[in-house]
KEROTOR-627103 format. One record per residue (C-alpha): residue number from 0; residue in one letter; x, y, z. Coordinates in pm, 1 decimal. Example, Ala and Ser with C-alpha at 12.3 -4.5 7.8 and 13.67 -1.06 7.14 Angstrom:
<recs>
+-----+------+----------+----------+----------+
: seq : type :        X :        Y :        Z :
+-----+------+----------+----------+----------+
:   0 :    a :   1230.0 :   -450.0 :    780.0 :
:   1 :    s :   1367.0 :   -106.0 :    714.0 :
+-----+------+----------+----------+----------+
</recs>
This chain:
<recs>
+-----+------+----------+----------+----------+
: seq : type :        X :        Y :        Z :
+-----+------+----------+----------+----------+
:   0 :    x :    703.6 :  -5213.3 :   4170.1 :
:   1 :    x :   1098.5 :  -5138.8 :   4136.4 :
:   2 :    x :   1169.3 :  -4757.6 :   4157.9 :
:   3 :    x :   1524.1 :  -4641.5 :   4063.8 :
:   4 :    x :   1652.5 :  -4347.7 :   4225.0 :
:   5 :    x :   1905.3 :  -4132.7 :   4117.3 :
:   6 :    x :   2050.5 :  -3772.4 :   4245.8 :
:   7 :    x :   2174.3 :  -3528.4 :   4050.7 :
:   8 :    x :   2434.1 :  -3207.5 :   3964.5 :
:   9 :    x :   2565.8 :  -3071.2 :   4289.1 :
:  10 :    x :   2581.4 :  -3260.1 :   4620.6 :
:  11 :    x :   2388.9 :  -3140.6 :   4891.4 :
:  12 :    x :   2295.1 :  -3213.3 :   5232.2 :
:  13 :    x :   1979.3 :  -3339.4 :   5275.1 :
:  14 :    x :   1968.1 :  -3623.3 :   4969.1 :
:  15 :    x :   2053.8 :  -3926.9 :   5208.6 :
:  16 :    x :   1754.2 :  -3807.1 :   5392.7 :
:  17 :    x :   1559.3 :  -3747.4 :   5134.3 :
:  18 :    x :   1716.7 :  -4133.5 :   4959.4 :
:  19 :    x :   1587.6 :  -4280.0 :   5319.4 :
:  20 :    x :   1265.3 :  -4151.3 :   5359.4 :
:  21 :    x :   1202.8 :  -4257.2 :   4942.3 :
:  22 :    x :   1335.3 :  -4632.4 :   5085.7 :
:  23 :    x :   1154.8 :  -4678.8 :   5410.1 :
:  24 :    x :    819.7 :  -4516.8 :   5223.3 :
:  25 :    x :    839.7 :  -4774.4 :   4949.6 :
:  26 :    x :    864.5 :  -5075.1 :   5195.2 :
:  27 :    x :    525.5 :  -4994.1 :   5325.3 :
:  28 :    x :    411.7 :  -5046.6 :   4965.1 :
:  29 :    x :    615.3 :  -5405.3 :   4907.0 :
:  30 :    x :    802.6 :  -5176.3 :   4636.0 :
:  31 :    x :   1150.1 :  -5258.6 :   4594.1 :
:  32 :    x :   1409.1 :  -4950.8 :   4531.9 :
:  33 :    x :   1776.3 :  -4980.9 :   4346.5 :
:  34 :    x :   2015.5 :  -4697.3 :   4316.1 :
:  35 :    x :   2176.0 :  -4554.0 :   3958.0 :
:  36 :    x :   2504.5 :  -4436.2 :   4049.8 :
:  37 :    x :   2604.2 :  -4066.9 :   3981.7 :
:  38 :    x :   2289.9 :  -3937.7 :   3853.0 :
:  39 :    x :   2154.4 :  -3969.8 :   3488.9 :
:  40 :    x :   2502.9 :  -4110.8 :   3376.8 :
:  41 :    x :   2393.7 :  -4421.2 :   3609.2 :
:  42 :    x :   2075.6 :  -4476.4 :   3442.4 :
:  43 :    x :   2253.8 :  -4403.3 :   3089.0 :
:  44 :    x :   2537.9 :  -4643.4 :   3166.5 :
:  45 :    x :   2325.0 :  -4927.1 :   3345.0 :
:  46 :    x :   2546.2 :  -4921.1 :   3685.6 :
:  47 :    x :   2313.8 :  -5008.4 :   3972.7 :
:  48 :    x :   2339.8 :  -5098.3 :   4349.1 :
:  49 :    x :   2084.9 :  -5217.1 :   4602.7 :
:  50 :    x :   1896.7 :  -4990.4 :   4823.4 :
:  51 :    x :   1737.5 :  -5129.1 :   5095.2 :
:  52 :    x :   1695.0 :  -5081.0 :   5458.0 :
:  53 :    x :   2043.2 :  -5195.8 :   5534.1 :
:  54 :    x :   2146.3 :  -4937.8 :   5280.8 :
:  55 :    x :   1951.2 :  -4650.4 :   5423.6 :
:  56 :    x :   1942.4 :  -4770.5 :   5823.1 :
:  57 :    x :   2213.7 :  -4529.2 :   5899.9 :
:  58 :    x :   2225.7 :  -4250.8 :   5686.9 :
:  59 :    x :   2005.0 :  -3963.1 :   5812.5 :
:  60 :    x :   2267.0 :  -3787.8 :   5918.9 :
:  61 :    x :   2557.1 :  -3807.4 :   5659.6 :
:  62 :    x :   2596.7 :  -3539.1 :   5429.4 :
:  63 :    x :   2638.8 :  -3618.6 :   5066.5 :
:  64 :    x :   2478.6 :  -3894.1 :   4819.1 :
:  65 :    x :   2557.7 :  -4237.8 :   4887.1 :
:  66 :    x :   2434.8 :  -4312.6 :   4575.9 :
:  67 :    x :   2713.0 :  -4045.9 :   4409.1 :
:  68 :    x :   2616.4 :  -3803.8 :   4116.4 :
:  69 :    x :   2731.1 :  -3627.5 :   3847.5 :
:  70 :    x :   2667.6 :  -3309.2 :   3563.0 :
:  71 :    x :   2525.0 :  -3550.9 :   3312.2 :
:  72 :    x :   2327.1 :  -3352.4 :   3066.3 :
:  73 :    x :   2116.8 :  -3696.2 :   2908.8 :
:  74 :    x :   1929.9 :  -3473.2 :   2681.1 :
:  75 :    x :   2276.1 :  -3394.9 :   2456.8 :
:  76 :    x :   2263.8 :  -3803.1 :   2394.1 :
:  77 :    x :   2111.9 :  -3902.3 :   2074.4 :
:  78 :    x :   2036.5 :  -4218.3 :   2208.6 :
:  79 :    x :   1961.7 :  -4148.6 :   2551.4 :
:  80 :    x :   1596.7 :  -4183.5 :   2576.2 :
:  81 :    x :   1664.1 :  -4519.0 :   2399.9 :
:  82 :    x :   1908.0 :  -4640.2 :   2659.4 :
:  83 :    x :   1711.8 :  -4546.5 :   2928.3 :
:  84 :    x :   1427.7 :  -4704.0 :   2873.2 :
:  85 :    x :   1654.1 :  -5045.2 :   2777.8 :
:  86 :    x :   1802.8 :  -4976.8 :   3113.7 :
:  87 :    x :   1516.9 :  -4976.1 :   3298.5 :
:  88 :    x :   1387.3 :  -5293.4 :   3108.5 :
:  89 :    x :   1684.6 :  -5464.6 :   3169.1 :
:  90 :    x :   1631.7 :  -5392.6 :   3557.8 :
:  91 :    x :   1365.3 :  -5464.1 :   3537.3 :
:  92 :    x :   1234.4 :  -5088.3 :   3674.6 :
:  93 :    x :    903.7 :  -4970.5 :   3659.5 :
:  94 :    x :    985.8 :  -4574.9 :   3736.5 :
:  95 :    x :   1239.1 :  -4324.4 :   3839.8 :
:  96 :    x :   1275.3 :  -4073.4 :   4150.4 :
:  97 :    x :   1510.4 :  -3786.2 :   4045.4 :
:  98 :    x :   1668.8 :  -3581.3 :   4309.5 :
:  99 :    x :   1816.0 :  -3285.9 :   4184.2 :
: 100 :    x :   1754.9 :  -2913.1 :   4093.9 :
: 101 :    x :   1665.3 :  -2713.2 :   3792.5 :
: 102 :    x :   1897.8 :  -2936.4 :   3546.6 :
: 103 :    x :   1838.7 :  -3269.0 :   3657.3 :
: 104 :    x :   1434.0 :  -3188.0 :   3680.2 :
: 105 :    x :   1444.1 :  -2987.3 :   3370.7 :
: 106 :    x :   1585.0 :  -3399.7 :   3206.9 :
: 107 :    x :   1311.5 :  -3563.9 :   3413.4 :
: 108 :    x :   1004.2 :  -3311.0 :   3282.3 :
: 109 :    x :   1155.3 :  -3416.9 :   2938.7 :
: 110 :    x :   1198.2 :  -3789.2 :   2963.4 :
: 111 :    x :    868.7 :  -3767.0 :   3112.5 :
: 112 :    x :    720.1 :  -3652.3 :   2751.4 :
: 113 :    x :    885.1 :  -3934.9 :   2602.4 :
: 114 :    x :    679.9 :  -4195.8 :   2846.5 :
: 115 :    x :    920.4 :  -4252.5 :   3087.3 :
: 116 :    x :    753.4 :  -4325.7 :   3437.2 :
: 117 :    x :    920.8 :  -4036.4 :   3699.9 :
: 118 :    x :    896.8 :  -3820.5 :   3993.3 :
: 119 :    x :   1118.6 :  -3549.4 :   4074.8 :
: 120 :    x :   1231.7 :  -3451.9 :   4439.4 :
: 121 :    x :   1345.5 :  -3080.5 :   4478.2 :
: 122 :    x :   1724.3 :  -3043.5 :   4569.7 :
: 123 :    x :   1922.1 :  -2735.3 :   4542.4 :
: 124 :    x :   2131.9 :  -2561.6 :   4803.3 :
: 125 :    x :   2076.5 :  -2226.9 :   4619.0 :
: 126 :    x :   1670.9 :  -2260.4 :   4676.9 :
: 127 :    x :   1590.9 :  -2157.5 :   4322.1 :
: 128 :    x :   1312.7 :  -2404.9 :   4224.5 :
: 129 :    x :   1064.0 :  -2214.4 :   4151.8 :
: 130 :    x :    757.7 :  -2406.0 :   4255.4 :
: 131 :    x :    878.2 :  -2454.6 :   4647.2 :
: 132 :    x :    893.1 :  -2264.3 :   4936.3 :
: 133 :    x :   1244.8 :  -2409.3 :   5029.0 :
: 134 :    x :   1463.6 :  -2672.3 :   4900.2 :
: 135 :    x :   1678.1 :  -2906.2 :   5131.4 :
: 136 :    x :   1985.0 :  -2808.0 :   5176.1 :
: 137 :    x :   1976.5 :  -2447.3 :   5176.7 :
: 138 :    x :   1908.5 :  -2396.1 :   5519.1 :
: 139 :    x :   2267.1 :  -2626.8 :   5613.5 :
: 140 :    x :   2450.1 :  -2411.3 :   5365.3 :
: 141 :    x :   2390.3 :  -2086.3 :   5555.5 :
: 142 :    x :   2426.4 :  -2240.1 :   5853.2 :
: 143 :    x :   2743.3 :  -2312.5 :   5709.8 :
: 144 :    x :   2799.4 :  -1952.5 :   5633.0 :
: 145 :    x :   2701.2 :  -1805.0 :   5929.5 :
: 146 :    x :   2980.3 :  -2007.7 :   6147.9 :
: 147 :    x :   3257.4 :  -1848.0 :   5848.3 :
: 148 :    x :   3092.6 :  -1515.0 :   5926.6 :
: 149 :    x :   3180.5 :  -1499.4 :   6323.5 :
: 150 :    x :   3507.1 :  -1610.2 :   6279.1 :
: 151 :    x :   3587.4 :  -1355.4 :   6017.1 :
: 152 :    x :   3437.4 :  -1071.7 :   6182.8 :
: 153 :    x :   3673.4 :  -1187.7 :   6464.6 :
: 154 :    x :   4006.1 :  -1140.7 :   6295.7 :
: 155 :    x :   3844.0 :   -863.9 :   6062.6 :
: 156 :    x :   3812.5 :   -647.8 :   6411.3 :
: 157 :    x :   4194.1 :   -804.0 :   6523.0 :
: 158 :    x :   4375.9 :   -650.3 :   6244.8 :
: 159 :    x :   4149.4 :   -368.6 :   6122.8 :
: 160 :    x :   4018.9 :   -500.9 :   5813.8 :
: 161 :    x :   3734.8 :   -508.9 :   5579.3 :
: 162 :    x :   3626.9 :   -901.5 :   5520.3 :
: 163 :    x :   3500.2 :  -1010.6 :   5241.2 :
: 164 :    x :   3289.7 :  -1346.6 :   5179.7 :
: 165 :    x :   3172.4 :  -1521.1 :   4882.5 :
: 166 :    x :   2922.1 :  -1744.2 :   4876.9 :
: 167 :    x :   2735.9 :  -2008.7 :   4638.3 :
: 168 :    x :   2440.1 :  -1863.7 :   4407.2 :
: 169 :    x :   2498.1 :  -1801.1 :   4021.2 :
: 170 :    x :   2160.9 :  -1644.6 :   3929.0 :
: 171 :    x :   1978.3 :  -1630.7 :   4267.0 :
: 172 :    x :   2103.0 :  -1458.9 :   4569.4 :
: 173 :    x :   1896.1 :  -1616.7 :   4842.7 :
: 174 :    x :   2191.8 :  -1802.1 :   5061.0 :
: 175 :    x :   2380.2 :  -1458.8 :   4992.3 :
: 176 :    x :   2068.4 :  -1257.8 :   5108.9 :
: 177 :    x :   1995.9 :  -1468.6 :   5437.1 :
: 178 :    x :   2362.9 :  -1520.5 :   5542.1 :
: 179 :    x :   2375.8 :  -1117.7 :   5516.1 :
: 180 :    x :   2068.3 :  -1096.2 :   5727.1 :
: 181 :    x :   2189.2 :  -1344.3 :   5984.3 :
: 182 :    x :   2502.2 :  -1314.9 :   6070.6 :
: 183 :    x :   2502.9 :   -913.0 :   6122.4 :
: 184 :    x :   2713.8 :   -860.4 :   5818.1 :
: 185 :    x :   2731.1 :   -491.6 :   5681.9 :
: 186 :    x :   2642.1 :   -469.6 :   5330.1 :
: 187 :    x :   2559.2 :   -785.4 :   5031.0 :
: 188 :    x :   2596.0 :   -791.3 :   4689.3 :
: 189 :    x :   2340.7 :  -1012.6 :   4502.4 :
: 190 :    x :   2320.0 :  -1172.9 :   4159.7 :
: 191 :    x :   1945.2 :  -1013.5 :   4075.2 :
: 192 :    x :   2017.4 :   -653.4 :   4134.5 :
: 193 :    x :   2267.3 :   -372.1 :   4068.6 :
: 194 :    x :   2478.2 :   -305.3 :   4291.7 :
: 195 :    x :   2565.9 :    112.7 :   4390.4 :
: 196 :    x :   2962.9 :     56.2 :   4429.2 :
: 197 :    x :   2988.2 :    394.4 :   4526.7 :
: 198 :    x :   2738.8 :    368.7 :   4783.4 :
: 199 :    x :   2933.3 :    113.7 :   4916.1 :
: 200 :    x :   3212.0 :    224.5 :   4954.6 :
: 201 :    x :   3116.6 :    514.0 :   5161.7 :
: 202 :    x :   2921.8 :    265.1 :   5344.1 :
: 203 :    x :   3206.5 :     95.3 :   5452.3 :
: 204 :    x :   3392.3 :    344.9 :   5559.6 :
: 205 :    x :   3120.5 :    513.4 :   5754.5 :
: 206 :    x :   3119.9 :    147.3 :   5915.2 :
: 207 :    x :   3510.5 :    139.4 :   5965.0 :
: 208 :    x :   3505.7 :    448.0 :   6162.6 :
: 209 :    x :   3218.0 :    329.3 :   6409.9 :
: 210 :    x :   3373.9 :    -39.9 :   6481.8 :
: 211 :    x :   3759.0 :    -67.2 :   6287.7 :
: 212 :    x :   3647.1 :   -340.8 :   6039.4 :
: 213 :    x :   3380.9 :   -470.1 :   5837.4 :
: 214 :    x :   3213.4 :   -775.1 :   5624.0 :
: 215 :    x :   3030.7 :   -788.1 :   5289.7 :
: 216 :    x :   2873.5 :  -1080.6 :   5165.6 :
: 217 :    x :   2860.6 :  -1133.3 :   4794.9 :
: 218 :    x :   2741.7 :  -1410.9 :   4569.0 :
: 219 :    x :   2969.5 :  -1582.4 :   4357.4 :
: 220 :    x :   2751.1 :  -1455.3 :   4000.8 :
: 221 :    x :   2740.7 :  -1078.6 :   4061.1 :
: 222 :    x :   2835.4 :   -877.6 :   3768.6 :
: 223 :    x :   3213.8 :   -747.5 :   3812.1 :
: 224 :    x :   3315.3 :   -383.0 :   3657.4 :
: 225 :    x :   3559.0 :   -465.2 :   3394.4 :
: 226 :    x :   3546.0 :   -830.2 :   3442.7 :
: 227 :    x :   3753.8 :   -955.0 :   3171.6 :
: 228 :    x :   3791.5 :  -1327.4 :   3279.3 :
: 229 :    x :   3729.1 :  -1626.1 :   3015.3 :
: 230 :    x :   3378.5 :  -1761.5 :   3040.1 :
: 231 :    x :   3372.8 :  -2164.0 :   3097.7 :
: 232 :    x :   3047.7 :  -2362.5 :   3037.8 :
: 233 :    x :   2912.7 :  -2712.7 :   3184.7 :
: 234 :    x :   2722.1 :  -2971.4 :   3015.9 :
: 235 :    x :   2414.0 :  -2778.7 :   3102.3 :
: 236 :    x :   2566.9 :  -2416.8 :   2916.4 :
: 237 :    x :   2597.7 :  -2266.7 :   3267.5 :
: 238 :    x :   2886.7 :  -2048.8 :   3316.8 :
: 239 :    x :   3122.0 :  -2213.1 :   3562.3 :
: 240 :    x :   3219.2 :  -1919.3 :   3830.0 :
: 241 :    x :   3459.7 :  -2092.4 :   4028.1 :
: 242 :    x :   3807.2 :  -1949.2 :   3842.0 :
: 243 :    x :   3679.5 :  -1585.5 :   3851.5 :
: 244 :    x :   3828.2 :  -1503.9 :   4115.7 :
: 245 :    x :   3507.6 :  -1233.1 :   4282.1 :
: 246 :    x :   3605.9 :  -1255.5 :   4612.2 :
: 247 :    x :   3971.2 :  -1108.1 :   4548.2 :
: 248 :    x :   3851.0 :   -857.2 :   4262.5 :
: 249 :    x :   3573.3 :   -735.1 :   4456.8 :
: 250 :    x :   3830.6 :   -677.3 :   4814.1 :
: 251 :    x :   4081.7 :   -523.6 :   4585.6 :
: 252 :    x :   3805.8 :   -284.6 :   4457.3 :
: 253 :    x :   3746.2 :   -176.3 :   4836.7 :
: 254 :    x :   4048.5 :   -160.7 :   4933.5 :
: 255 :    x :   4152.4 :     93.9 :   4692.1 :
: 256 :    x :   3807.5 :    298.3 :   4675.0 :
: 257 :    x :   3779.2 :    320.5 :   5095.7 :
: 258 :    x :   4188.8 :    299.1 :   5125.2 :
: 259 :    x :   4113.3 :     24.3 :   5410.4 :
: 260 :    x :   4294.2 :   -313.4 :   5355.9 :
: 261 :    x :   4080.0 :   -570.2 :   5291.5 :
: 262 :    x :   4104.8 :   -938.7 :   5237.7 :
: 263 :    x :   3828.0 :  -1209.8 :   5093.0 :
: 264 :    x :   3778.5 :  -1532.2 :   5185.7 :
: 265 :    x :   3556.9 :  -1789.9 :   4969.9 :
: 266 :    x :   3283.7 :  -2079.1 :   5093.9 :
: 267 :    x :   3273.2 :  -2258.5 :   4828.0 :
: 268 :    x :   3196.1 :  -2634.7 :   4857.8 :
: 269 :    x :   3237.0 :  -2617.5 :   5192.5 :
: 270 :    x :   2864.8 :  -2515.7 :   5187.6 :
: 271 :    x :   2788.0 :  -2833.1 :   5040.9 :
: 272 :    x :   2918.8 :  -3068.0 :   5288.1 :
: 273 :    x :   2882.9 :  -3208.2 :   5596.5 :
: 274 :    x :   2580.0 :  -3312.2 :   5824.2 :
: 275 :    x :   2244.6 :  -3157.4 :   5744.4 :
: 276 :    x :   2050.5 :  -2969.1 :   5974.3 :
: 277 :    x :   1754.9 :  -3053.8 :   6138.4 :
: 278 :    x :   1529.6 :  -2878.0 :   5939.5 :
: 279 :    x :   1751.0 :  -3026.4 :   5585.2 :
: 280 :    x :   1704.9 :  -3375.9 :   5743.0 :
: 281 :    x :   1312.0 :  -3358.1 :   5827.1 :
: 282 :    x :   1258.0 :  -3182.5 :   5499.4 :
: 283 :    x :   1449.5 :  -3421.3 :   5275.7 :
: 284 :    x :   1296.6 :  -3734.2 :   5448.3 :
: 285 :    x :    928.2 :  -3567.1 :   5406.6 :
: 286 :    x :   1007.6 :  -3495.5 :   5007.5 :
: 287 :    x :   1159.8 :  -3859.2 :   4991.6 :
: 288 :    x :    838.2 :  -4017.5 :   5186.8 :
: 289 :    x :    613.5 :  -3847.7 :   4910.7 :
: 290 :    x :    808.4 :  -3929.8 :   4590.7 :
: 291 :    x :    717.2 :  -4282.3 :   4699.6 :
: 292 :    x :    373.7 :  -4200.4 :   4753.9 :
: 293 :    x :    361.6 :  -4044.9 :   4451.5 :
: 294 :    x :    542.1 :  -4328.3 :   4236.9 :
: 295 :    x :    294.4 :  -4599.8 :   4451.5 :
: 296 :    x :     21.0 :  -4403.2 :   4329.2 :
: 297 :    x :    100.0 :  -4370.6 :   3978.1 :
: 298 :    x :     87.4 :  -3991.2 :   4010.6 :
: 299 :    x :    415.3 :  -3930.5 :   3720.9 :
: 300 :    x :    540.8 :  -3608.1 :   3575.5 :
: 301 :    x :    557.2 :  -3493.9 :   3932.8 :
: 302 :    x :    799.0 :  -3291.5 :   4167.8 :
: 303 :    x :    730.7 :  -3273.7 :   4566.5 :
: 304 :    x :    771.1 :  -2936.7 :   4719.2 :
: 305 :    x :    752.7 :  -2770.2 :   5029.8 :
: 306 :    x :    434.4 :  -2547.0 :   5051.0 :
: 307 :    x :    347.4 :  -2358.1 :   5347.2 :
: 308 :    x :    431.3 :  -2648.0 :   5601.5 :
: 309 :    x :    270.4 :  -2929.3 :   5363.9 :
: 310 :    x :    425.1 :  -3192.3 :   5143.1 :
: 311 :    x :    249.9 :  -3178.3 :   4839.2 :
: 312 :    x :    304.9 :  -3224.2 :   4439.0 :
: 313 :    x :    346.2 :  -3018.5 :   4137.6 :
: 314 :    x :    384.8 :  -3084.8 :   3756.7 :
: 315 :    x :    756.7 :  -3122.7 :   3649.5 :
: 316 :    x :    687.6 :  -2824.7 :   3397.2 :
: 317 :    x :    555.3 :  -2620.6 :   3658.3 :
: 318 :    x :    867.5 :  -2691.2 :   3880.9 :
: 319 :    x :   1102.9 :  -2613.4 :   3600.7 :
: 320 :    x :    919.3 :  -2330.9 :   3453.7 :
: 321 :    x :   1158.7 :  -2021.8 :   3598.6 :
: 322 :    x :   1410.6 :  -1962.7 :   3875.5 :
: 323 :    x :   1261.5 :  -1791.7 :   4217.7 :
: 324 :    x :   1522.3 :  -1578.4 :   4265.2 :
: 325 :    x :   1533.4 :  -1281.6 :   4508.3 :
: 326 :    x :   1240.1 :  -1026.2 :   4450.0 :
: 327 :    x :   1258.9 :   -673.8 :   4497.6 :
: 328 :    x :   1048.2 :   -679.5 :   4854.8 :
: 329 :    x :   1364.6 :   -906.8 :   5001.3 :
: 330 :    x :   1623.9 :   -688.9 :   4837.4 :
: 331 :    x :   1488.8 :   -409.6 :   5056.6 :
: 332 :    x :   1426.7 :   -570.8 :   5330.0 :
: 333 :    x :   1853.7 :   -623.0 :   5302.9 :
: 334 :    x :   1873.0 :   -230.8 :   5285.6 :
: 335 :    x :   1697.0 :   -175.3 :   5622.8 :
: 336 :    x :   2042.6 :   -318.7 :   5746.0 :
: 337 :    x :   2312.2 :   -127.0 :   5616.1 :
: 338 :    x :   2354.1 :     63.7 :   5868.8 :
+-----+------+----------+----------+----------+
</recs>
């Protein structure tokens, strides 16, 4: 069989794992894999590159795609299932492993309904997919976070100051909820629940006169009192975040409620780059390894997720279903710690 892969909306660390593990896999099989260059536009515009062992030999530890990807939403094409599928005739592919998260799935659980042979692999640094217990990726974007965190609680103590960090998650607040809970931080503001300003600010000033600064971590889609900034939409009719400037409204909302100057720093793709941890690497190359099991098998309209410690597969529909995004039981486990 050929088998063309593709990845998906945002980059994240863990895909050339997850791209090597698809590659290797499929050589046990005498399958042959190509590459469609920046996600579903690739497939949509026919480019192509090989992907072989010299391809993959050396990539376990970049960060990245090598394969590139883009926002392509191939469902607003009127002829996009027809392309496709003279795409894949023309090169001569038999089916298609999509790495991506709940938009580039959410394509492949539709293009699967139309007869189009493909497997989905779960990527998503925000760890929203709703039928795994963690996505790749995540766990090097905290990482990420947790490094920012020490360094700002160091000149947050220097100069007196409240921090204030903003991190990646639009609807789902886990990498804002875990980098709270590891890196000491002293209060979070997440996407799924609303937040007690008040509260906070007394919080923070209870804080300021035990140690002379503080840090609260916030997620880049909490709701904003007042926000009046212009709403900007992707291909996918997700409200693009970047411009809103949280981190500074959100500092500038302490800093005049607790009278304690404040400043705000922002991750932002930052998160998404750079080498994957261990756990990203061995969890993207175990999702890649089963996407060509699952292809080899004929096993379609699948998605490989994380369960427990097991590999195993899931309908599309099932994996695109809902967001997991933080329940209540994690939101108070965040409360034990503002202290």
């Amino acid at each position: 069989m050929r088998i063309g892969m593709l990845t998906g909306g945002g980059d994240c660390p863990g895909l050339n794992p997850a791209i090597r593990g698809c590659v290797i896999r499929s050589m046990d099989f005498g399958n042959e894999c190509i590459g469609f260059l920046e996600g579903w536009k690739g497939l949509y515009e026919g480019n192509t590159v090989p992907m072989g062992l010299k391809e993959v030999d050396e990539i376990v530890y970049k960060g990245g795609t090598i394969i590139g990807t883009s926002r392509f939403n191939l469902a607003k094409r009127d002829d996009g299932i027809e392309k496709i599928k003279r795409n894949m005739e023309k090169y001569n592919v038999d089916a298609i492993v999509a790495m991506g998260g709940e938009d580039t799935l959410g394509v492949a659980a539709k293009i699967y309904e139309q007869g189009i042979k493909v497997v989905g692999v779960p990527k998503t640094i925000d760890n929203d997919l709703y039928a795994t217990d963690f996505t790749f990726g995540f766990d090097t974007a905290v990482t990420r976070n947790i490094d920012a965190c020490r360094a700002l609680m160091d000149t947050g103590k220097s100069h007196r100051r409240i921090m204030v960090l903003e991190v990646m998650g639009r609807h789902a607040g886990w990498i804002a909820a875990y980098t709270f809970l590891a890196s000491g931080a002293d209060w979070c503001i997440l996407p799924e629940f609303k937040n007690d300003y008040d509260k906070m600010y007394q919080h923070l000033k209870e804080v300021y006169k035990r140690k002379n600064y503080g840090l609260v971590i916030i997620s880049e889609g909490i709701d904003i009192p007042e926000d009046t900034s212009t709403q900007v939409t992707d291909e996918f009719g997700h409200i693009t975040v970047t411009k809103r400037g949280t981190d500074e409204k959100i500092a500038k909302m302490i800093e005049k409620n607790t009278g304690i100057e404040t400043r705000s720093s922002v991750m932002g793709h930052m998160q998404r780059g750079g080498a994957p941890t261990v756990f990203d690497r061995i969890l993207g190359l175990r999702v890649g390894v089963k996407a060509a099991e699952l292809v080899n098998n004929g096993d379609f309209g699948k998605m490989a997720c994380l369960r427990g410690n097991k590999i195993e597969a899931v309908e599309l529909k099932e994996a695109v279903a809902k967001l997991k995004t933080v329940d209540k039981d994690w939101f108070e486990l965040t409360k034990i710690f503002f202290k």
